[in-house]
C-alpha positions in Angstrom: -0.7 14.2 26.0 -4.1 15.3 26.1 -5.7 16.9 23.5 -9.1 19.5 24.2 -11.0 18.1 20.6 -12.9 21.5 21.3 -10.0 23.3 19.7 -8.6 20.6 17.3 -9.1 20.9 13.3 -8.5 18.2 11.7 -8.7 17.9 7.6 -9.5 14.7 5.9 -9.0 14.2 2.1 -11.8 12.5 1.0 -10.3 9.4 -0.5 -11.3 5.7 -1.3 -9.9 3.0 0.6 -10.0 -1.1 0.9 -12.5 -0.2 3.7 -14.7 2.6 1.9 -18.2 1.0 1.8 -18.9 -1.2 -1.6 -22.0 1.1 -2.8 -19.5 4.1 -2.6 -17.2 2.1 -4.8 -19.7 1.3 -7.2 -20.8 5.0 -7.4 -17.0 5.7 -7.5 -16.5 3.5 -10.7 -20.1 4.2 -12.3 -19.1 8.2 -11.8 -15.2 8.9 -13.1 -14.2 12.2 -11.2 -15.6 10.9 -7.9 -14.6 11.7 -5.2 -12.6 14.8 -6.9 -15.0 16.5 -8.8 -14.8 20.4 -9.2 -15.6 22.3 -6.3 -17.3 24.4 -8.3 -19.3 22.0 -9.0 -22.4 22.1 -6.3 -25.6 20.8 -7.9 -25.4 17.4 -6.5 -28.3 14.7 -7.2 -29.7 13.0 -4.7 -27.3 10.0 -5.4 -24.1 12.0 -5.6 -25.1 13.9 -2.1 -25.5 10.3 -0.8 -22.2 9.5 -2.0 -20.1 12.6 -0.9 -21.6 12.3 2.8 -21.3 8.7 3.2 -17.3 9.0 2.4 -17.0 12.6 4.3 -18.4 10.3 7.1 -16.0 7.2 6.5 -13.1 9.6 6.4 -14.1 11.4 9.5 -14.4 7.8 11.2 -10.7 6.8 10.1 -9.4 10.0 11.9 -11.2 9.3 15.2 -10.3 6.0 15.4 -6.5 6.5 14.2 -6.6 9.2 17.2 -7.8 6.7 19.7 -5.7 3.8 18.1 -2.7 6.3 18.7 -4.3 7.4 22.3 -3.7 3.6 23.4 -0.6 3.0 21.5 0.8 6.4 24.0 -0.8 4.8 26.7 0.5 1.2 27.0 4.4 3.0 25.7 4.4 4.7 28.9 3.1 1.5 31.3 5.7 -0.1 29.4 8.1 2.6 30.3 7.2 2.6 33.8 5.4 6.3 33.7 2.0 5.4 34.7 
């Protein structure tokens, strides 16, 4: 299956994870409601915009590589299977 990324939306919940980057944990523990603060919520310090980017980047990482980990995962089922 191939799929045109031009026409793909993909939604990441901003989360942390044992991989999140340690300076985004300490942010994460030194600021309660991170990362689910209010939307409403949009005056950001420099520290905070820092903070939401770096993880809205880590997140966005996770899903490209899950795609390609699944893209080879499909890949080597079907040489298994014969289909290539």
């Amino acid at each position: 299956m191939v799929i045109d990324l031009d026409k793909l939306l993909v939604i990441g919940r901003t989360t942390l994870d044992p991989r999140t980057p340690w300076w985004i944990k300490r942010y994460a523990a030194e600021h309660e409601l991170f990362p689910y603060d209010a939307t409403g919520d949009q005056f950001f310090d420099g520290d905070k915009f820092k903070a939401c980017t770096a993880l809205g980047y880590h997140v966005g990482e996770a899903v490209v590589e899950a795609k390609q980990s699944k893209e080879r995962l499909d890949a080597a089922t079907a040489l298994a299977a014969g289909k290539v």
